[in-house]
N, C-alpha and C positions, 0 to 999 in steps of 0.2 A: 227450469227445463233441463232433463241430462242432454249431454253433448252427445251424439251418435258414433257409433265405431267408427263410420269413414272422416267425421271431425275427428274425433283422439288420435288417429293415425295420421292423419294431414297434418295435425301439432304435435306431433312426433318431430316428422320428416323436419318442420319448420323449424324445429328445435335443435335435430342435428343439424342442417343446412347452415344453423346461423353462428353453430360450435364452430363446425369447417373454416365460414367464413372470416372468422375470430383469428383462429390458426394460421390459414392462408395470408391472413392481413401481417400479421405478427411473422413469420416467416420472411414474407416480401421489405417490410421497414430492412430485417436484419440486412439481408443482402443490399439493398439501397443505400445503407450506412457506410457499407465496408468499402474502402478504397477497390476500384475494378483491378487491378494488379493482384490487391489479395485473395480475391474470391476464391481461382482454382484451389489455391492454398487451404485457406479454410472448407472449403468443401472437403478435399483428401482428407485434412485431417480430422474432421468430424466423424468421416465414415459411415454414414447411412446412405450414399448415391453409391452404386456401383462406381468402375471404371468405365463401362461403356455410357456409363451415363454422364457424364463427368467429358470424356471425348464428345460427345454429342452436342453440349453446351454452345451457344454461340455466341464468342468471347469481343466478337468485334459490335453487337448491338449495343441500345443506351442501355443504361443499367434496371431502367425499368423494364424495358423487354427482357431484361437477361432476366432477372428479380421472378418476371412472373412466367421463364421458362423453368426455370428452376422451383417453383411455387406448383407448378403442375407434375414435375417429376414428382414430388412428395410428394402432391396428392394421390394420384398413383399409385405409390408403394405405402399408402396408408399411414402415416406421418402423426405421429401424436402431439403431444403439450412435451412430455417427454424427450422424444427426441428431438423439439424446437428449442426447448432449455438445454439440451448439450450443445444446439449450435452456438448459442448465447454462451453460454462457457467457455466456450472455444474461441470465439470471436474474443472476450474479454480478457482469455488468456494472453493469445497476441498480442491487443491492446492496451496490456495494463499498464501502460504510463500513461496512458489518457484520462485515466484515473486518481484520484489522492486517499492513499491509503491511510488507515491508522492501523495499532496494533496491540493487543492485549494478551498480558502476561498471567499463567494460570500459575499455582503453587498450592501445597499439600499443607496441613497442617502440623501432622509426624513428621520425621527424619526418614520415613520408609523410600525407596527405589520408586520413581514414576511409574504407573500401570499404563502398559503398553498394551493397548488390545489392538487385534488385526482389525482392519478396515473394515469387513464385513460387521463383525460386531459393534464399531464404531457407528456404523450408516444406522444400523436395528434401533441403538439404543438414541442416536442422536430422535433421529424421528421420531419414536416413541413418546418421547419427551417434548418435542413442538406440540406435536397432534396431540398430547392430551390437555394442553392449556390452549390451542387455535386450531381449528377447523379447515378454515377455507384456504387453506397454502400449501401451496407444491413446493417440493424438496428434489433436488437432483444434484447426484457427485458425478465428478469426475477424475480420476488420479493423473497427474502428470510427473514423473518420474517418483520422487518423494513428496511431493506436494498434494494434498488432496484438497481440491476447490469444492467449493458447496454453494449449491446457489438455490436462495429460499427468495421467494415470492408468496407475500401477504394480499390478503383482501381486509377493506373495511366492515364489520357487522357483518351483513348476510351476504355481501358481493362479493366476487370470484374475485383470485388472487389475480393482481394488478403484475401482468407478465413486464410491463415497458418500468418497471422502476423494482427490480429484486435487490436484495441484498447477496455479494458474494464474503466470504468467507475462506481465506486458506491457510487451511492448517497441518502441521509438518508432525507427525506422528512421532517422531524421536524428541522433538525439542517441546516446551511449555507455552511455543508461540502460536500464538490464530492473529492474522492481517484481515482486516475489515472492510469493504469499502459498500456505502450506500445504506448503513443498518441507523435506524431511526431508534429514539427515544424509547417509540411503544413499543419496540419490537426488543429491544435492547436484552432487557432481563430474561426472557424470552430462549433466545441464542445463547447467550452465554450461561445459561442454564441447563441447556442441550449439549453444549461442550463440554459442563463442568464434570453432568453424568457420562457424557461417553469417553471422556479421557480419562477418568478416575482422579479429575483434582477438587479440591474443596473451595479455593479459594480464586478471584481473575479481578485485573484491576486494569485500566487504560496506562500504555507507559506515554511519555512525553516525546512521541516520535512519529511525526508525519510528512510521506515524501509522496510522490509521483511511481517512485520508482522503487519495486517491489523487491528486485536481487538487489540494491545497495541494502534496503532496509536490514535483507537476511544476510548478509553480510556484516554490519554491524550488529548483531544480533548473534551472530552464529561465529564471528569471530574469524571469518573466511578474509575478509581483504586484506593485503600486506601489512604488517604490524611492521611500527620502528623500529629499529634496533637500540636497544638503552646500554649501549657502548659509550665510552668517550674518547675513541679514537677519530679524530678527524678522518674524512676521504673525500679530499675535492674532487671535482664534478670538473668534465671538460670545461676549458675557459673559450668564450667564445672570440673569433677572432676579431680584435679588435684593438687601435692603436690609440694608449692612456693622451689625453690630452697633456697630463703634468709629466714633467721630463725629472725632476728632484727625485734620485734615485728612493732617501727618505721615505719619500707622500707615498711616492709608487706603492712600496714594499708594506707600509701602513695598510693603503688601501687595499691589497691582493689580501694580506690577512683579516683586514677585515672582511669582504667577502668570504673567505675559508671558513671565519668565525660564523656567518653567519648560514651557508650553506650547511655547514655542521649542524646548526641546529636547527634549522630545518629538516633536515636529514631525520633527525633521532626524533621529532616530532612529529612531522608523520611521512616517514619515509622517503622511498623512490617507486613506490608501485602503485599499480591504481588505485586511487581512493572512491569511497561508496558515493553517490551523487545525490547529493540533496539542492535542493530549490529554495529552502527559506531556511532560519534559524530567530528566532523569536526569544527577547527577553524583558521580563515582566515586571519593574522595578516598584515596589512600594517601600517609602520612607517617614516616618513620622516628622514630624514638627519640631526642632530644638527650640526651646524658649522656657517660657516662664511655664513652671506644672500647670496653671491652673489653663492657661493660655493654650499651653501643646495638649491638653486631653480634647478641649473642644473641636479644634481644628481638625477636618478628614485628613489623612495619611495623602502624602504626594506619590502620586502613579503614575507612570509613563511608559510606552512598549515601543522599545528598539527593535528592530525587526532588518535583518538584513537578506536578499532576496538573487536569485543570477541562477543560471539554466544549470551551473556545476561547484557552488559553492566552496566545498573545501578544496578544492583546487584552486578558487581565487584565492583564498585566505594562505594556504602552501607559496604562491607567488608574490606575495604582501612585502613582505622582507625583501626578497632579492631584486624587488624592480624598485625600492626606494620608499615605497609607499608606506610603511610603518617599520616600527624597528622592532628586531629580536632580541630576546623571545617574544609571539605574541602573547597575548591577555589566554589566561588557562581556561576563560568564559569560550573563548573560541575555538583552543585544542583538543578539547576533552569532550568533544561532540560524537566523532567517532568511537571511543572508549568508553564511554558513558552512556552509548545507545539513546541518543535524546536529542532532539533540537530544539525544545519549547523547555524554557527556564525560569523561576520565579527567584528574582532576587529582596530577599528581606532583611529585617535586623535583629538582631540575635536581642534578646530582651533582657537585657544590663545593666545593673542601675551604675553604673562606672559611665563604661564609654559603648557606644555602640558598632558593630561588625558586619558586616554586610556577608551574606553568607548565600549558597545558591542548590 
């Protein structure tokens, strides 16, 4: 039996009613998520509420009344998927250490100059490129100063893209790098497939660098945070006030230099300015077997992972020496994390028939 015109128009309306209410729902979580402090903030900077709308808000209800007083201004002025995903960008901008990012490094095949294309031409071809291997996924940028954020939401098979679990994406138009955070397996090849054509590189490989915190990442990356000085001029550091328990003019004069000695290199290792802030550093140790050949080929390789973990790492590691706790210099496994752009290490043995090297 066919459906009658006033059915197909009733499953119409039922159809948009239940998009709206999709949106609306998805809208409301975001604001419920967001610390009440931040809201106004994030609102302004989103920029699709006016200021009278915005003044209007009533900042003193629970956050569900606010949630769905702000749920109704959009609806309202007609609120899409679109500009629900730039609040979602926006919120994750602010919050991006609530996050654990990774980051992947793109590179050319030839010696030629990086191709630089403007943004616009960037967004065209990136998406061009999703949408012709997946369907059902919205795509939405944002630019924040040099950064361009991209936030892509998948659907599985035939169902709509899954707006509460997107993948973001930022990437810095002058440098080789895209930071990742939320991009899955399936999707994987996918993405970095859409960068390789819209940035003009051929080649992107994951580096061994994952933090919380997205400006130390691009700071050791981009080579921004205070670099040592590789001077070998001593320059002590104020002494704090404090009376030497040993009176032996000797020890005294031993120990002041020893301290100098060791402030110096600390100094020249990584400086006196801020350093980038990482949360963990990871190392992956596999070693074979010494014994009789026939013995060490059977036996699996010995594996163990060092992992050391603190809300500002290199900053503990900078304190290590002077408070006693290990001597200088430290271990190069531990210095060369900033310099190296890495904190996840595989240490192995160089394959020798002499003697073996532990190398990283």
């Amino acid at each position: 039996m066919a459906p009658t015109p006033g059915s197909a128009k009733k499953a119409r309306r039922e159809s948009i009613s239940a998009m709206d209410e999709c949106l609306s729902e998805f809208i409301k979580r975001m604001i419920v998520r967001m610390p009440l402090a931040e809201v106004p903030a994030t609102l302004k900077m989103w920029g699709f509420l006016a200021e009278k709308d915005l003044q209007s808000l009533t900042l003193w209800k629970s956050k569900e009344g606010l949630a769905m007083e702000i749920v109704n201004l959009c609806e309202s002025k007609k609120a899409t998927i679109d500009h629900a995903a730039d609040l979602d960008i926006v919120y994750h901008h602010i919050n991006s250490k609530k996050k654990l990012w990774c980051v992947y490094q793109m590179s050319v095949l030839s010696d030629s100059e990086m191709n630089v294309t403007d943004v616009a031409k960037f967004q065209a071809i990136f998406k061009k490129s999703v949408y012709s291997v997946l369907k059902n996924v919205t795509i939405n940028f944002r630019e924040f100063g040099e950064a361009l954020w991209i936030r892509i939401a998948c659907g599985k098979d035939c169902m709509k893209p899954n707006q509460y679990r997107p993948t973001f994406v930022v990437y810095h138009t002058q440098t080789p790098y895209a930071f990742f955070n939320g991009i899955t397996s399936a999707h994987r090849s996918m993405i970095c497939q859409g960068l390789l054509l819209a940035a003009g590189y051929r080649h992107i490989q994951e580096l061994d660098l994952k933090s919380r915190s997205l400006e130390s990442m691009q700071d050791m990356l981009f080579k921004k945070f205070s670099q040592p000085f590789q001077s070998h001029h001593p320059r002590s550091l104020p002494e704090k006030s404090c009376t030497p328990a040993i009176v032996d003019k000797k020890v005294s004069y031993e120990n002041i230099k020893e301290k100098e000695r060791i402030q110096h290199v600390m100094h020249e290792t990584f400086g006196d300015g801020p350093l980038p802030k990482l949360e963990y550093a990871a190392y992956k140790l596999e070693t074979s077997f010494n014994g009789e050949p026939g013995i060490a080929e059977k036996i699996e390789p010995f594996r163990c992972l060092v992992k050391f973990s603190g809300p500002h790492l290199l900053e503990s590691f900078r304190t290590l020496a002077p408070s006693g706790l290990a001597e200088a210099p430290l271990s190069s496994l531990l210095t060369c994390i900033p310099h190296r752009g890495r904190n996840i290490f595989k240490i192995t043995e160089k394959k020798q028939p002499s003697n073996s090297q532990a190398e990283n």
